[in-house]
NUNUDREN-446015 format. One record per residue (C-alpha): residue in one letter; x negated, y negated, z negated. Coordinates in steps of 0.02 Angstrom, whole numbers, plus 50000, padded with zeros to 5 digits. Example, Ala and Ser with C-alpha at 12.3 -4.5 7.8 and 13.67 -1.06 7.14 Angstrom:
2
A493855022549610
S493165005349643
This chain:
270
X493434963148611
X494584965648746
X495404984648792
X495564992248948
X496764979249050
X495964964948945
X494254971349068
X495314975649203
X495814956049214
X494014949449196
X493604962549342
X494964951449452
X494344936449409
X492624940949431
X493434948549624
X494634934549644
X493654918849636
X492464919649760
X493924928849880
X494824914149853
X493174902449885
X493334914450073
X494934913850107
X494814894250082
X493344893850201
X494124902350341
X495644892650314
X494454877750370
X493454887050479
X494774895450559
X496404879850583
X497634877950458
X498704878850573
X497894893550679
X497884905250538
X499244902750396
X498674920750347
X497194912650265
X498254900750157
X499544915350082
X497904925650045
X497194908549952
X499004908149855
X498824926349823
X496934924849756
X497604908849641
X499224921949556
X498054934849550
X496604923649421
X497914915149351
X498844929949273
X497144938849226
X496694923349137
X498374923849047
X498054944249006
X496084940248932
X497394924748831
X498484939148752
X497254948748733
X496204936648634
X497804935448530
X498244916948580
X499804916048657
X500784933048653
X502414925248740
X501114922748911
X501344942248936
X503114939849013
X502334925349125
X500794936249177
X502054950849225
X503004938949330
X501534933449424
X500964950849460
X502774954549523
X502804940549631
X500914943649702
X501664955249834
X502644939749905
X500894932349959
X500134947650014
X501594953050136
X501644935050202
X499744936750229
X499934952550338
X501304945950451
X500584929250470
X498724939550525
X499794953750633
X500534937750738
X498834929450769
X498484926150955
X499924933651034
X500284918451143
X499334925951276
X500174945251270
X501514951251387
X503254945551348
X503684961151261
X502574957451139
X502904942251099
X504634945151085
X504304956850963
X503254944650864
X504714930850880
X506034944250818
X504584944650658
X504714925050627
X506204926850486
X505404939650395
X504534924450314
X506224917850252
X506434936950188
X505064937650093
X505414918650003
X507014928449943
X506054942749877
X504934929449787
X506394921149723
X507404934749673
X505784939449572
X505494922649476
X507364922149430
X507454940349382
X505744938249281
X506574922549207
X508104934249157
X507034944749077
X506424934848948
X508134929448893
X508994939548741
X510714942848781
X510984959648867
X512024952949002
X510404942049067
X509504957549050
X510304968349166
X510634953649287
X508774951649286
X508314970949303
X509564969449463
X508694953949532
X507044961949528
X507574979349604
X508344967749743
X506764957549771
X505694974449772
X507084984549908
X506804968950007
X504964969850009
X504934986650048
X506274982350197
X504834969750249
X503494983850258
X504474992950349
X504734981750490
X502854977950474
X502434997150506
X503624996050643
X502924981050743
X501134986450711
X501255001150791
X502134989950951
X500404979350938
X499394994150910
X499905002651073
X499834986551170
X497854983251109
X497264979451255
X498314963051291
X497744956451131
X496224944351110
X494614951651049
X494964942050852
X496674945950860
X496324965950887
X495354966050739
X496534958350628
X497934968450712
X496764985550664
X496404978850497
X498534976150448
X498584992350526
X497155000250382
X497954990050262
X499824994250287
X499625012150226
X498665004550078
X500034991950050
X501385004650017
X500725010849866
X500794991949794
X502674992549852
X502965009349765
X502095002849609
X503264988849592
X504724998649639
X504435012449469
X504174996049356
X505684989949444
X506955006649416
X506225008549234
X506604991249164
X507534991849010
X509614989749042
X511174993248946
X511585008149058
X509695014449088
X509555030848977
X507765036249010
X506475024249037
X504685019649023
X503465002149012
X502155014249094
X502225004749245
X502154986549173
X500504980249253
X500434970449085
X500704981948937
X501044997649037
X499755010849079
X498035004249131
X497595017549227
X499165018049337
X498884999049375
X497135003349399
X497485017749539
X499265008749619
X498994989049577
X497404984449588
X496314995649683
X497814995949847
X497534975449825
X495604973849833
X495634986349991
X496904977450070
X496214959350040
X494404966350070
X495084972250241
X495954955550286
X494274943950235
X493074955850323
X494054955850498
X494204934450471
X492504932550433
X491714942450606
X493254934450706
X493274917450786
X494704908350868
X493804906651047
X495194899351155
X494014906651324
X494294923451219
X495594931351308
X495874948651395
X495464948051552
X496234955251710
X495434970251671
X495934974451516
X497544969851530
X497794982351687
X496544995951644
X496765004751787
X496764990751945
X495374995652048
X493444986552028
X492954975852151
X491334975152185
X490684960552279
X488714962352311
């Protein structure tokens, strides 16, 4: 019999696999190299049934030790996710007005940003599992690092979306809905961030006085991951495959002269 996150897992893998079946076809449907997007939401989908798996495992009683793997994975499940809205925010922007894509340029090393989140996360998981007290609290510090950087990454998400939003019309039809869908999904994103950031402050350390495993999307509360894990991912990956799958990657799709100066005058030759 499996408790309450035991059925939460088998609810992600049940969610998860055919997401990931989506998110593989509109890799192919879409370019591979057209849509990277498509390919951190596939790596997000695989962390995602791959630590449920591992939480139905310990919760079957097979393998106890997989609990400090599974926890790692769901820590470093943001990394995917962020990468996944930038990459979708900077579709089709070859054809805006320079200020926007300078903007999206200035965006192009958040990607190395967010591989030093990720990595800060595997080592400070890593840490984690170690005994001595000094790895410990190097690995609670590596963590809060990797999560203060992701939220540093939203941030300058919220900040160029709201550039794109404003500048809607110079954007290609597909690439307006995906902009409008990272701009749903940023709001919904922040309460992942926050959710990571109270595991992150209430890890156990030599100098922390009160804390609490409430958080721990593994053997914390189930109804907190519930409400800030899970439920902000589904929305947010349910917004992402819904704008890819009524978008297409029309090349004659672009704005025309029109749209891009909303107020020229109509001419009307008949």
């Amino acid at each position: 019999m499996l408790d309450s996150h035991g059925k939460l897992a088998l609810a992600e893998v049940v969610i998860y696999v055919p997401v990931g079946l989506l998110c593989i076809f509109n890799n192919v449907r879409h370019g591979f190299q057209k849509a990277a997007g498509w390919i951190y939401l596939t790596i997000f989908a695989i962390i995602k049934i791959a630590a449920s798996i591992m939480t139905i495992q310990i919760e079957q009683g097979k393998d106890a030790n997989l609990a400090t793997t599974a926890a790692i994975l769901s820590s470093v499940a943001l990394s995917p996710l962020l990468s996944a809205t930038l990459s979708f925010m900077n579709v089709g922007l070859q054809d805006t007005h320079s200020f926007v894509r300078h903007v999206s340029t200035v965006l192009k090393p958040l990607h190395l940003l967010i591989i030093v989140g990720l990595a800060l996360s595997v080592i400070g998981g890593i840490n984690r599992t170690k005994t001595t007290q000094s790895a410990l609290d190097d690995g609670a510090k590596e963590v809060q690092v990797a999560v203060i950087i992701f939220a540093l990454v939203w941030i300058f998400l919220v900040i160029a979306c709201l550039v794109y939003l404003s500048n809607l019309s110079s954007l290609r039809r597909y690439a307006r809905k995906l902009v409008i869908s990272v701009g749903l999904a940023l709001p919904v994103i922040v309460v992942r961030v926050i959710y990571s950031l109270l595991n992150a402050v209430n890890l156990d350390t030599s100098k922390s006085g009160d804390h609490t495993g409430q958080y721990n999307p593994i053997t914390g509360s189930w109804i907190l991951y519930l409400a800030l894990g899970l439920c902000p991912e589904v929305v947010v990956v349910s917004l992402y495959t819904l704008a890819g799958s009524f978008s297409s990657h029309n090349t004659k799709d672009k704005p025309d002269y029109h749209e891009m100066n909303p107020h020229a005058p109509q001419l009307d030759y008949n």
